[in-house]
NUNU-375232 format. One record per residue (C-alpha): residue in one letter; y, x negated, z. Coordinates in nm, 3 decimals. Layout:
N
+-----+---------+---------+---------+
! res !       y !       x !       z !
+-----+---------+---------+---------+
!   A !       Y !       X !       Z !
...
+-----+---------+---------+---------+
END
This chain:
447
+-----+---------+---------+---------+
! res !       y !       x !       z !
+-----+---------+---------+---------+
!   X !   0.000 !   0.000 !   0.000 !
!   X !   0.340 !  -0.124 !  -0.116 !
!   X !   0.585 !  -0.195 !   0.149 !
!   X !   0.949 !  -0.231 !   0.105 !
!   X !   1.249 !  -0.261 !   0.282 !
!   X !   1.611 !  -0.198 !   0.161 !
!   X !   1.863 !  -0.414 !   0.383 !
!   X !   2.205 !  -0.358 !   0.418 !
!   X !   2.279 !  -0.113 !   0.193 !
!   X !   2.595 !   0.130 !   0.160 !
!   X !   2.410 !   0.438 !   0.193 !
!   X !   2.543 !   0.760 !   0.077 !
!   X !   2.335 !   1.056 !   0.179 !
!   X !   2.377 !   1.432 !   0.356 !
!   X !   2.770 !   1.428 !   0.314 !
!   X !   2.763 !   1.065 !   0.523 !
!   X !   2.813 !   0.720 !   0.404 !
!   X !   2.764 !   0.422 !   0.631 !
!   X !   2.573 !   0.072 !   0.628 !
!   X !   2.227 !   0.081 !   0.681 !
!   X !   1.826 !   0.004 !   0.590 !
!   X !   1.553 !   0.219 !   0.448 !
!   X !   1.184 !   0.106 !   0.446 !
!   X !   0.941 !   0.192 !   0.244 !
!   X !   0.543 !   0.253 !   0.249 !
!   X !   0.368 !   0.347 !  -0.032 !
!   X !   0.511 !   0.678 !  -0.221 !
!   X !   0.708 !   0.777 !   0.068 !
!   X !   1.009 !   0.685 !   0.244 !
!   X !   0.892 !   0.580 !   0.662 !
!   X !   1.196 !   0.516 !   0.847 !
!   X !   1.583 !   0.546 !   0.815 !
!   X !   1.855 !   0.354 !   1.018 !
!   X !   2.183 !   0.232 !   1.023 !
!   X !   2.227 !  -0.105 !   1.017 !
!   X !   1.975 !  -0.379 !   0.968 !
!   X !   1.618 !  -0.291 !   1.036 !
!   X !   1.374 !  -0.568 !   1.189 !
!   X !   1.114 !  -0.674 !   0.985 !
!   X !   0.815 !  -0.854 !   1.064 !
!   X !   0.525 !  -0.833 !   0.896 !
!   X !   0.500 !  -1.120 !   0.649 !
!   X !   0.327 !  -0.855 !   0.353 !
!   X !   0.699 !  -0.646 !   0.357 !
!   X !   0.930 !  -0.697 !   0.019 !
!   X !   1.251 !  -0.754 !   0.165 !
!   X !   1.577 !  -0.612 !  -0.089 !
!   X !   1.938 !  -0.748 !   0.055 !
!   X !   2.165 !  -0.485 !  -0.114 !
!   X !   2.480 !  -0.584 !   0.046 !
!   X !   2.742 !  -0.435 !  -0.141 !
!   X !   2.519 !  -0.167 !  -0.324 !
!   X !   2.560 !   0.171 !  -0.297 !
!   X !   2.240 !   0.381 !  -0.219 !
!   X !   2.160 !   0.715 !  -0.362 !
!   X !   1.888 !   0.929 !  -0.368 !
!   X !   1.760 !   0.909 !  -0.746 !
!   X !   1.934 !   1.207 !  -0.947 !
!   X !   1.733 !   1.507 !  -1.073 !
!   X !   1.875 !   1.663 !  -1.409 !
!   X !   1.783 !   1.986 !  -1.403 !
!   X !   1.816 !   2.011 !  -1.777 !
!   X !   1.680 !   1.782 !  -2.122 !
!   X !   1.537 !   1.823 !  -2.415 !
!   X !   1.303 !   1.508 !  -2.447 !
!   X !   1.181 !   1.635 !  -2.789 !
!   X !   0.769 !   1.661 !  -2.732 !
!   X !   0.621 !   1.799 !  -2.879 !
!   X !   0.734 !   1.800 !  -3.240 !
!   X !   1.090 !   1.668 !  -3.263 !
!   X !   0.965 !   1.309 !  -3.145 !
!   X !   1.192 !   1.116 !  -3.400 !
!   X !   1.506 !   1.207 !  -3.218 !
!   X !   1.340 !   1.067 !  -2.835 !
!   X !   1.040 !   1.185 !  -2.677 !
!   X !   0.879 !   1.178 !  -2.319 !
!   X !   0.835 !   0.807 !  -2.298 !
!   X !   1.130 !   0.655 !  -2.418 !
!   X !   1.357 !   0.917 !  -2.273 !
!   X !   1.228 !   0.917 !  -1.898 !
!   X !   1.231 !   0.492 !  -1.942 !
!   X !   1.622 !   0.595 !  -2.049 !
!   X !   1.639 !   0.804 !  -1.772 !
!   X !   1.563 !   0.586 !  -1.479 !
!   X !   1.742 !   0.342 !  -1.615 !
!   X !   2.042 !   0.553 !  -1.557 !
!   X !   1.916 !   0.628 !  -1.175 !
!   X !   1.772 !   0.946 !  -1.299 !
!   X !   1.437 !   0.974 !  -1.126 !
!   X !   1.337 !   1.352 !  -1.198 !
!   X !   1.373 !   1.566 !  -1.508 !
!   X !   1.287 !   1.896 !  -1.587 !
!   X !   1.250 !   1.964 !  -1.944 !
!   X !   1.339 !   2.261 !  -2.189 !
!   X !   1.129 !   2.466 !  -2.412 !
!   X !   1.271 !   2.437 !  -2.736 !
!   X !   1.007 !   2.168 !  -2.900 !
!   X !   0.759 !   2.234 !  -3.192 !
!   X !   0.547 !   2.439 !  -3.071 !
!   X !   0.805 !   2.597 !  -2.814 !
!   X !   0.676 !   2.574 !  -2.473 !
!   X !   0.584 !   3.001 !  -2.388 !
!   X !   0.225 !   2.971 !  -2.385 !
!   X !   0.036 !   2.847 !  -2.069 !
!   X !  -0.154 !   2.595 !  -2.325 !
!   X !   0.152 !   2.478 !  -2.433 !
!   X !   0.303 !   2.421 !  -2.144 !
!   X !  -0.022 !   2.279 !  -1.988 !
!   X !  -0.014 !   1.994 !  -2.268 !
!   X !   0.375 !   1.869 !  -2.172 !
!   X !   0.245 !   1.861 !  -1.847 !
!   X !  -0.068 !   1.650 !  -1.956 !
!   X !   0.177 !   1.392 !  -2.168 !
!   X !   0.417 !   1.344 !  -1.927 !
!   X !   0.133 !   1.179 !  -1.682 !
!   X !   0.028 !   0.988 !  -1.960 !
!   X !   0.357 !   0.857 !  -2.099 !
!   X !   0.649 !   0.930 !  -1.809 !
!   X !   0.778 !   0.691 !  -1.559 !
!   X !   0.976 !   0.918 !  -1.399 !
!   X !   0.902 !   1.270 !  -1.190 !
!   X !   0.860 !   1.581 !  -1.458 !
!   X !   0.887 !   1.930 !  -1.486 !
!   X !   0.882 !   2.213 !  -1.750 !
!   X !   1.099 !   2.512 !  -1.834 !
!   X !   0.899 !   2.791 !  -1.966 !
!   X !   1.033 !   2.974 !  -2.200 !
!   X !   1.080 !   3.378 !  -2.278 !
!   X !   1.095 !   3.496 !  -2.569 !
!   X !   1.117 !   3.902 !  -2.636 !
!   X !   0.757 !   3.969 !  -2.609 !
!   X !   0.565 !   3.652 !  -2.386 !
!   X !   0.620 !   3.878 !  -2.039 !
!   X !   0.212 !   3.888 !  -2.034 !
!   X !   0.230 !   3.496 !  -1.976 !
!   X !   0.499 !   3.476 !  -1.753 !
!   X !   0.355 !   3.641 !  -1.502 !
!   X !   0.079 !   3.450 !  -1.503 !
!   X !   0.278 !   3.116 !  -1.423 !
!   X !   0.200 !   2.901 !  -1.114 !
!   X !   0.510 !   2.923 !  -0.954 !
!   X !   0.450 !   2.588 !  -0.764 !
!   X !   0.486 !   2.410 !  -1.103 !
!   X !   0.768 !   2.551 !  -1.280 !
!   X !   1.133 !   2.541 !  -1.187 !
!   X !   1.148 !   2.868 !  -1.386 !
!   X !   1.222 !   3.070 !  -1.700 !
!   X !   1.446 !   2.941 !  -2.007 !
!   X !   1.657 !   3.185 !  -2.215 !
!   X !   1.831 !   3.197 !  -2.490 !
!   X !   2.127 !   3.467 !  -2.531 !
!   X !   2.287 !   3.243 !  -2.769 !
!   X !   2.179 !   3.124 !  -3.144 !
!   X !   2.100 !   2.764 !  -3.035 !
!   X !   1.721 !   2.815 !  -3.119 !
!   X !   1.623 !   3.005 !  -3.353 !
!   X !   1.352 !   3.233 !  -3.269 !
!   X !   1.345 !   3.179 !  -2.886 !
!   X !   1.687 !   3.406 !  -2.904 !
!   X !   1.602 !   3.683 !  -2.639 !
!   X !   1.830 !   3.973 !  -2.795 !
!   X !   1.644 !   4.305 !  -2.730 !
!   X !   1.790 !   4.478 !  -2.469 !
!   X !   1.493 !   4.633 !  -2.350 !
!   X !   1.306 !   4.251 !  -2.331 !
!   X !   1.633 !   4.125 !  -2.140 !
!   X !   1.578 !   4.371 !  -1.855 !
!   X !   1.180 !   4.377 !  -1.837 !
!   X !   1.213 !   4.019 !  -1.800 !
!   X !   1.542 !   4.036 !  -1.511 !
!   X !   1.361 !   4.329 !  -1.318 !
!   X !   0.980 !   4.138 !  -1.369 !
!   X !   1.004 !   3.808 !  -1.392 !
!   X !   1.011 !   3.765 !  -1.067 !
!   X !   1.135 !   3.389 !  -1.042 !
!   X !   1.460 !   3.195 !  -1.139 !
!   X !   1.586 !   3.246 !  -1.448 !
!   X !   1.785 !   2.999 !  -1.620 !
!   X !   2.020 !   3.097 !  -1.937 !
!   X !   2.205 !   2.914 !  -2.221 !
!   X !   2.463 !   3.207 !  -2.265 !
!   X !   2.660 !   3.256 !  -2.559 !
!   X !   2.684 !   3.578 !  -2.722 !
!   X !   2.576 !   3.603 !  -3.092 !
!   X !   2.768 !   3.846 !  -3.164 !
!   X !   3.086 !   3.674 !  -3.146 !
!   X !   2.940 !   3.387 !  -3.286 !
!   X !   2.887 !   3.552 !  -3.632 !
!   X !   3.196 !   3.712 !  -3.658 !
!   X !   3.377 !   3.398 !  -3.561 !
!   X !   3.163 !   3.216 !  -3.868 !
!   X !   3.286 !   3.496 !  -4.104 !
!   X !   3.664 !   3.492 !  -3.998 !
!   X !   3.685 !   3.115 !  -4.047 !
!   X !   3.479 !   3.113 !  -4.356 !
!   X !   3.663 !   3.362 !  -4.524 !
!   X !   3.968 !   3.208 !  -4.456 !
!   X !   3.926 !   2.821 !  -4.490 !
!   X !   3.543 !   2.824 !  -4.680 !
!   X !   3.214 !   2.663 !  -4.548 !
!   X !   3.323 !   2.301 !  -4.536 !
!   X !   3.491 !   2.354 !  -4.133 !
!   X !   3.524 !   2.081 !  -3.993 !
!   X !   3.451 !   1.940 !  -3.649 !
!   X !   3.767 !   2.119 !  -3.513 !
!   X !   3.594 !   2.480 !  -3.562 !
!   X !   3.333 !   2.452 !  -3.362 !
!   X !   3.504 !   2.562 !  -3.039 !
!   X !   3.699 !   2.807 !  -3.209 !
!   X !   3.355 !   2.967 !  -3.353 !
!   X !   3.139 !   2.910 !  -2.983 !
!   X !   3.448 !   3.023 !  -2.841 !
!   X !   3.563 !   3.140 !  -2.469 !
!   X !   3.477 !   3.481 !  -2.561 !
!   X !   3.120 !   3.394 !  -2.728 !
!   X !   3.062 !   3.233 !  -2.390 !
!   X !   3.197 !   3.489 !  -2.137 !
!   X !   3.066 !   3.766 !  -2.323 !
!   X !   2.690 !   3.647 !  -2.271 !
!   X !   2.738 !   3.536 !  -1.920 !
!   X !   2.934 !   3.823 !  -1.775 !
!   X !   2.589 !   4.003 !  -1.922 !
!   X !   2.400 !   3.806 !  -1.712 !
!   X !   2.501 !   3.795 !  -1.387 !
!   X !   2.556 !   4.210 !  -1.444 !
!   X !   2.168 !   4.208 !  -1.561 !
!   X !   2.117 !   3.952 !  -1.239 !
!   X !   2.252 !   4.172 !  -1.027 !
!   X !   2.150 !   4.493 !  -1.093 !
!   X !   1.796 !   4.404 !  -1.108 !
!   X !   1.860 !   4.171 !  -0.820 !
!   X !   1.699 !   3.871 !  -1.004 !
!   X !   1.766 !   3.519 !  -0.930 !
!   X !   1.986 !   3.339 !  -1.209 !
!   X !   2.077 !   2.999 !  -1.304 !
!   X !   2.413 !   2.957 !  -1.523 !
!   X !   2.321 !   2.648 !  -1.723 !
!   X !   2.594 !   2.415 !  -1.876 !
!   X !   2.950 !   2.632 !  -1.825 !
!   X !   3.192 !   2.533 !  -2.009 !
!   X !   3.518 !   2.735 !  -1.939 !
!   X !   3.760 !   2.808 !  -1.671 !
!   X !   3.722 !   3.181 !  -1.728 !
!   X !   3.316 !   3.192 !  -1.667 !
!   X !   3.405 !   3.048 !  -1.371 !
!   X !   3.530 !   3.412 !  -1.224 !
!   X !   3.174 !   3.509 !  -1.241 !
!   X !   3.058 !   3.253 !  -0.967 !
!   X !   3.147 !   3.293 !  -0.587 !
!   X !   3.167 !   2.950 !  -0.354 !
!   X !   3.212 !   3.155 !  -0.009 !
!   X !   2.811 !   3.164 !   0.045 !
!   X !   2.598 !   2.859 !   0.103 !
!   X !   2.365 !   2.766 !  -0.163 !
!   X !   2.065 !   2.896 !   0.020 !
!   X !   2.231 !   3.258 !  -0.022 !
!   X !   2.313 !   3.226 !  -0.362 !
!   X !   2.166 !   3.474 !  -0.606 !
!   X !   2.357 !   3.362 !  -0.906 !
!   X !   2.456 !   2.956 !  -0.948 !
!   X !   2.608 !   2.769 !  -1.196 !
!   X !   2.602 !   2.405 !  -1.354 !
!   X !   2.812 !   2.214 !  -1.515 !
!   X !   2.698 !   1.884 !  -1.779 !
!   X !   2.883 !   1.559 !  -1.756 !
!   X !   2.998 !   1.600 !  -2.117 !
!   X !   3.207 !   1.907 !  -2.044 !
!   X !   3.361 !   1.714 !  -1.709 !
!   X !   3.486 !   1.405 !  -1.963 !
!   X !   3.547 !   1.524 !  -2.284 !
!   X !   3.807 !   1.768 !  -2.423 !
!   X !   3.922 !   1.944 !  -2.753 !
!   X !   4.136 !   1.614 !  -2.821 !
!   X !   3.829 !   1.440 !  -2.855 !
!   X !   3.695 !   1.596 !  -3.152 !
!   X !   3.966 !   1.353 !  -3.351 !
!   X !   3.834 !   1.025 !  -3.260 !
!   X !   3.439 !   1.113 !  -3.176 !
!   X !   3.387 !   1.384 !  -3.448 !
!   X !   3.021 !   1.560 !  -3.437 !
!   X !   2.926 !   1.283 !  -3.227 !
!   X !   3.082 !   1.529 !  -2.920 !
!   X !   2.934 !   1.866 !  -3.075 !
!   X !   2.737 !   2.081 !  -2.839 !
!   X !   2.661 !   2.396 !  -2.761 !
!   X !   2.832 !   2.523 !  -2.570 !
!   X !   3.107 !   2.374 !  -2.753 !
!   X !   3.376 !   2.100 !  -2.553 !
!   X !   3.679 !   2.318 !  -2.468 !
!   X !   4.046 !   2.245 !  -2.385 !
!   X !   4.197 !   2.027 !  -2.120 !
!   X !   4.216 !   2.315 !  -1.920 !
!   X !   3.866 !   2.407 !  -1.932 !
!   X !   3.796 !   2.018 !  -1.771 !
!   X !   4.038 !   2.020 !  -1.529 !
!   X !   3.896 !   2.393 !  -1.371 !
!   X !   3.550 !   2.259 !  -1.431 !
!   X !   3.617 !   1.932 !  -1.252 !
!   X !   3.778 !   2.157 !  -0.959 !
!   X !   3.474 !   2.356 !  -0.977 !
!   X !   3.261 !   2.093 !  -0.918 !
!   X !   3.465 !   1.978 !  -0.599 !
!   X !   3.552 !   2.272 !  -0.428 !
!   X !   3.124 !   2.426 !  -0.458 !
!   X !   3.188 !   2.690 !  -0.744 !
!   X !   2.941 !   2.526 !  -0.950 !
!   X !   2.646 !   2.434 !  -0.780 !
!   X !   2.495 !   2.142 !  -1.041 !
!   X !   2.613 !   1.841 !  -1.251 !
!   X !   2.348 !   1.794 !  -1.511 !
!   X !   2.278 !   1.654 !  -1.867 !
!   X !   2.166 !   1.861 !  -2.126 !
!   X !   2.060 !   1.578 !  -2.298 !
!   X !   1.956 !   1.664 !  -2.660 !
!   X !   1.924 !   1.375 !  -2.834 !
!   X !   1.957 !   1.351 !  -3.240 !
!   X !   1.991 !   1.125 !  -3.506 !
!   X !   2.314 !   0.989 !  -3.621 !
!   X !   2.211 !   1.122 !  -3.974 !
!   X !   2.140 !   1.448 !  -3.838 !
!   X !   2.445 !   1.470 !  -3.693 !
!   X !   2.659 !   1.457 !  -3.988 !
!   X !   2.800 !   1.721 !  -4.205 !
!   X !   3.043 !   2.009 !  -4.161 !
!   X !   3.051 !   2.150 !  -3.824 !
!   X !   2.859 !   2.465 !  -3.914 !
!   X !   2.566 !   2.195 !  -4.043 !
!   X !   2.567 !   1.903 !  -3.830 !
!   X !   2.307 !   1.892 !  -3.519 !
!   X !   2.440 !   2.036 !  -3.184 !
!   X !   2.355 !   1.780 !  -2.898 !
!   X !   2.373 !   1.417 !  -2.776 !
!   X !   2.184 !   1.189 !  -2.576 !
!   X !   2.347 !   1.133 !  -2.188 !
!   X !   2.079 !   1.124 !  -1.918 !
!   X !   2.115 !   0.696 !  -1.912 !
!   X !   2.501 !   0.725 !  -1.854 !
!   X !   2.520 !   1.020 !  -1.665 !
!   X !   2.545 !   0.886 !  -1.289 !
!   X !   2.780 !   0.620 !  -1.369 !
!   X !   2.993 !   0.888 !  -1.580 !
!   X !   2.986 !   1.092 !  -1.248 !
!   X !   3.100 !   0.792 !  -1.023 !
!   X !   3.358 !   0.665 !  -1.290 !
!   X !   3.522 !   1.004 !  -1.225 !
!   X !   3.465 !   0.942 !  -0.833 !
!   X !   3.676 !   0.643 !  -0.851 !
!   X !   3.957 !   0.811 !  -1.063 !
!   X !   3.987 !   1.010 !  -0.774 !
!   X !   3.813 !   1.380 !  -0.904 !
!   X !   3.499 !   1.430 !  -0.639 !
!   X !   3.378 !   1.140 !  -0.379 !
!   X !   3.073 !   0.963 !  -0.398 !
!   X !   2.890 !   1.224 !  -0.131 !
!   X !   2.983 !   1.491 !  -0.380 !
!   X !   2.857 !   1.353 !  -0.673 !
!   X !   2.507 !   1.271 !  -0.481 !
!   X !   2.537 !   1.671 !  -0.360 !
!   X !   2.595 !   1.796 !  -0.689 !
!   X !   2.340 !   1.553 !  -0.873 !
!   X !   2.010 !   1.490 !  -0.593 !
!   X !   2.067 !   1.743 !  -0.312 !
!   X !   2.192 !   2.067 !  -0.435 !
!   X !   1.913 !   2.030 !  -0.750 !
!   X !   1.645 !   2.018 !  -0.454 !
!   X !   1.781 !   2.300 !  -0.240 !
!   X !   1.838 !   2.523 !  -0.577 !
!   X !   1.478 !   2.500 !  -0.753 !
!   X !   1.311 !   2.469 !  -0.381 !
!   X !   1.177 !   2.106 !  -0.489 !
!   X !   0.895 !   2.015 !  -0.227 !
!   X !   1.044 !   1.645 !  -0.041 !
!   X !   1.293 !   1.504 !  -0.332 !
!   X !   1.636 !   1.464 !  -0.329 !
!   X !   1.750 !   1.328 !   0.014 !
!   X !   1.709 !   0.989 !   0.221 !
!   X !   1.494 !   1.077 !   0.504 !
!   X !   1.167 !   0.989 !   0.614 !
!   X !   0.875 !   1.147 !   0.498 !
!   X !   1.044 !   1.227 !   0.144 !
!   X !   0.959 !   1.099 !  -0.139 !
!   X !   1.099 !   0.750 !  -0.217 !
!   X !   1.297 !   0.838 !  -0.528 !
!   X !   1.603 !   0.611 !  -0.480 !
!   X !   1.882 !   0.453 !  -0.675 !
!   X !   2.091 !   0.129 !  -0.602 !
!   X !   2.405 !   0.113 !  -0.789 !
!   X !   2.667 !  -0.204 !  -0.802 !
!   X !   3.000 !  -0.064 !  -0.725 !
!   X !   3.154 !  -0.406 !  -0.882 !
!   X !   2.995 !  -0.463 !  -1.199 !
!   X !   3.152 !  -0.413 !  -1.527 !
!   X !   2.967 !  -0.366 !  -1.827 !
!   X !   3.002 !  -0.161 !  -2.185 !
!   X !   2.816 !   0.098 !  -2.374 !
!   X !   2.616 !  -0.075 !  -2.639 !
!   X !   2.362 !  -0.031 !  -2.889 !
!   X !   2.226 !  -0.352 !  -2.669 !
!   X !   2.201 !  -0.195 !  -2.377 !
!   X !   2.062 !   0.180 !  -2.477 !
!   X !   1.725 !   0.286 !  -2.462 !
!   X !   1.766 !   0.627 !  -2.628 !
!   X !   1.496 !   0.629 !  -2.869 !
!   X !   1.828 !   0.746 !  -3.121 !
!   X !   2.005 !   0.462 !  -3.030 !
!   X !   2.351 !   0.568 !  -3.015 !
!   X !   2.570 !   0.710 !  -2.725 !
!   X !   2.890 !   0.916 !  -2.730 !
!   X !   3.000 !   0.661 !  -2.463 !
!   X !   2.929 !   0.334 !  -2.665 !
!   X !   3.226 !   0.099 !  -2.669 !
!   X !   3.364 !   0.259 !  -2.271 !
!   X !   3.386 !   0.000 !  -2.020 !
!   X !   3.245 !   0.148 !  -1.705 !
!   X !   3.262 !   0.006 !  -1.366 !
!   X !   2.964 !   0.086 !  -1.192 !
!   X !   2.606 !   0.013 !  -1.310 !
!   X !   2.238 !   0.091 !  -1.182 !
!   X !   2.063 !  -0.202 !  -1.054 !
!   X !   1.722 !  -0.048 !  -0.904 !
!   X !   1.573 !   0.264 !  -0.950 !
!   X !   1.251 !   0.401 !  -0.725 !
!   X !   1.035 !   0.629 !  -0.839 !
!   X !   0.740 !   0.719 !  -0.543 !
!   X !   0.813 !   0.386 !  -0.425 !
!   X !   0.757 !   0.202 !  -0.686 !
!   X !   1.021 !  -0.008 !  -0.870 !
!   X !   1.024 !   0.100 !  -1.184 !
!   X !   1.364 !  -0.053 !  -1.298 !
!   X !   1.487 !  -0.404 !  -1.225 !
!   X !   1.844 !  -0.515 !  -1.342 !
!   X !   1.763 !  -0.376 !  -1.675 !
!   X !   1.366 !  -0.448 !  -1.711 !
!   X !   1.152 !  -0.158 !  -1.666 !
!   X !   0.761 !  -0.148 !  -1.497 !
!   X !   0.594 !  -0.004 !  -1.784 !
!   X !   0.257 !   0.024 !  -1.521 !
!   X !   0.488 !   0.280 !  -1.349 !
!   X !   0.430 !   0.645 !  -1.378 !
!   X !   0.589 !   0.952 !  -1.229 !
!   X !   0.460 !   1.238 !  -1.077 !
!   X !   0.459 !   1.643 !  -1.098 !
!   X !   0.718 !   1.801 !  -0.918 !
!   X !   0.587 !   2.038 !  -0.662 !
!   X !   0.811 !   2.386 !  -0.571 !
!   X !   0.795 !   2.580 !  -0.273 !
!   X !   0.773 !   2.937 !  -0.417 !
+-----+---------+---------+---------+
END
C-alpha cells in the first residue's frame, strides 16, 4: 500500500485556508492537520509543497469526451490524461456520442472503456430521448449522476420536444435531471430573420443573435415551471445570461435546492467582443453573450446563485470548426485550462480561492450526492490537486494534450499552473508527465 505524505502545503478546503499536511494510504486520504505532520516510517513518500496551494481535485460535471463514435475530435483516454493534467480528477460524461448513450448496453460499454482507458474518476449521463422512459427507469441510480436533455437543437435527434414526453419524464423520472435549454423555436425563426435579410453566409457575429437571450430563457423558464410543478429535481447546465439568472434562488442551502444552476468557464471569460479576434474558435452553444451577461454570471458565481463552474468541454477539429457561423462546429476543448482559468479570475479579484474550490470540488459532490469525493478529510478519497501559485507559463500547442490540439486560450500567459494531480492516491501527474499505469475509478452516488 502506497503511502504518502503532503508537507507544508497551503491548503484550501471547507471555506478555510491555512498551512498544513495531508497523508496518504493507499486510495484514501488517513489523516489531516495543520502544520507539519511527523513522519517516521522509512517506507512513507515525503512531498514538501511549500508554497503550493492544495485543492481537492475538481469534478466537471459536464464533457463530451467523444466515445464512442466521434473519437477523432478526443476520446476517453486522451481527454481524462488532459483532464488531470488540468487538476481535474472526476468527469462525468454526456450522451451525445455515436451510438448516443439511452440504452443500458450503451451506457454499460462507456462504463467498460473508461476502466480500460481512463486515468481519472468517470461517470455517465444517460440520456432521454421522447420515447426511452422504459430504460430509464431501469437505471441503477448508484451509477448515474442522472438524466441528459436536450430542449435545444444541439443534437439532432436526442431533441426532447413532445410535450407529452417532457412531462412523463419530469413527473417519472424520478432522479436529477440535467438540461441544455434553448428553445427551438426561437432558434428557427432567428435563422430565417437573419437569412432573409443578410443570406446564409452569417458570420461569427450571428450566432448570439440567432441562440439568443430569448432562445435561452424561453427553454429554461419551461423547465424550472415543468420542475416545479411535477416537483422533479433539475440541473440548469451551462447559463449563459443575466436574465436566466431570475429563475434561480441563492436564499436556500444547496442541500434544499430543487432547481440549481451552472455556469462553464467559457461564459465567465469570454464576451461578444471576442468573436472579432477568436472567431468560431469561441462558438458554443449556448452562444458567448455580452459583457453584461459575464459580469452577472461572474456575480452569480460569488454571491451562490449558480451552484457549479464546469466545462462543457466539446472538443472539435480546427477544420471542423470553420465555415459560416450557421456551419461551423459548436464547442471547444477546456477541461486542461479550466482550474487555472478559475484562479486567474481569483487573482483579478472576481471569487477567492475557497470559492472557486466550492464551486468546482465541493458543491459538485454535495449536488449529484457523490459517495467520499470532493473535500480534504480523512477517509475520502485521495483525489487532490497541487497548484504553483508563482509559476508563469503560456498556452501552447507544446503544452496541450487535447487529442485536437488547439485551445481557445493558446498564446494567454497564465499565472498559476498544476504541478500534481491525485487520483485514489495515486500520482498520476508529475510536473507535466503523466502515470500511464494509473487508472480511475467509478463514481459511486448515494441515491
Amino acid at each position: 500500500m502506497n503511502k504518502i505524505v503532503i508537507q507544508n502545503a497551503t491548503i484550501v478546503n471547507e471555506g478555510r485556508t491555512y498551512n498544513g499536511s495531508v497523508r496518504i494510504e493507499g486510495e484514501q486520504i488517513k489523516a489531516v492537520c495543520e502544520g507539519k505532520m511527523p513522519v517516521i516510517e522509512a517506507d512513507v513518500q515525503v512531498i514538501d509543497a511549500t508554497g503550493m496551494l492544495l485543492f481537492p481535485g475538481v469534478i466537471d460535471d459536464q464533457v463530451h469526451f467523444r466515445e464512442p463514435g466521434l473519437t477523432h475530435k478526443g476520446d476517453i483516454a486522451s481527454e481524462s490524461r488532459a483532464a488531470v493534467a488540468g487538476g481535474v480528477t472526476t468527469f462525468m460524461d454526456m450522451p451525445n456520442t455515436k451510438p448516443q448513450t439511452t440504452t443500458l448496453a450503451d451506457l454499460e460499454w462507456k462504463f467498460n472503456r473508461a476502466a480500460e482507458t481512463s486515468v481519472a474518476n468517470y461517470s455517465f449521463f444517460f440520456g432521454g430521448t421522447n420515447d426511452n422512459m422504459d430504460a430509464i427507469r431501469k437505471l441503477d441510480r448508484s451509477r448515474v449522476p442522472g438524466l441528459k436533455l436536450f430542449l435545444g437543437s444541439s443534437t439532432g435527434n436526442m431533441l426532447v420536444d413532445k410535450r407529452e414526453s417532457l412531462e412523463r419524464i419530469f413527473g417519472e423520472a424520478g432522479m436529477l435531471i440535467a438540461v441544455h435549454a434553448e428553445k427551438e423555436e426561437v432558434i428557427k425563426r432567428n435563422i430565417a430573420h437573419f437569412t432573409r435579410l443578410y443570406g446564409e453566409d452569417l458570420d461569427i457575429s450571428f450566432h448570439p443573435k440567432i441562440r439568443s437571450e430569448e432562445a435561452c430563457y424561453a427553454s429554461s423558464s419551461e423547465a424550472v415551471e415543468l420542475a416545479t410543478r411535477l416537483n422533479a429535481r433539475l440541473h440548469l447546465l451551462h447559463l449563459s445570461t443575466a436574465k436566466e439568472l431570475t429563475l434561480l434562488d441563492n436564499h436556500l442551502p444547496l442541500s434544499e435546492k430543487k432547481i440549481t444552476g451552472e455556469v462553464c468557464v467559457h461564459h465567465l471569460w469570454f464576451h461578444d467582443g471576442d468573436y472579432a479576434r477568436f472567431g468560431n474558435r469561441i462558438k458554443w452553444n449556448p452562444a458567448i453573450k455580452t459583457l453584461a451577461d459575464r459580469a452577472a454570471l461572474r456575480k452569480a458565481v460569488a454571491d451562490d446563485t449558480l451552484d457549479i463552474v464546469a466545462t462543457d468541454h466539446a472538443p472539435h477539429l480546427l477544420a471542423e470548426k470553420e465555415g459560416s457561423c450557421l456551419k461551423a462546429a459548436s464547442g471547444g476543448p477546456l477541461v486542461q485550462h479550466s482550474l487555472v482559468v478559475m484562479l486567474e479570475l481569483a487573482q483579478e479579484g472576481y471569487f477567492t480561492y475557497e470559492q472557486v474550490v466550492r464551486k468546482m470540488a465541493h458543491a459538485p459532490a454535495e449536488l449529484f450526492h457523490i459517495d467520499r469525493r470532493g473535500y480534504i478529510r480523512p477517509g475520502y478519497y485521495a483525489d487532490l490537486v497541487l497548484v504553483d501559485p508563482r509559476k508563469t507559463w503560456m498556452v501552447s500547442q507544446a503544452n496541450i494534450l487535447y487529442k485536437c490540439g488547439w485551445s481557445p486560450f493558446e498564446g494567454y500567459t497564465f499565472h498559476h499552473a498544476v504541478w500534481k494531480t491525485f487520483v485514489n492516491g495515486q500520482l498520476v501527474y508529475d510536473e507535466g508527465q503523466i502515470d500511464e499505469e494509473v487508472r480511475g475509478q467509478e463514481v459511486k452516488y448515494i441515491p
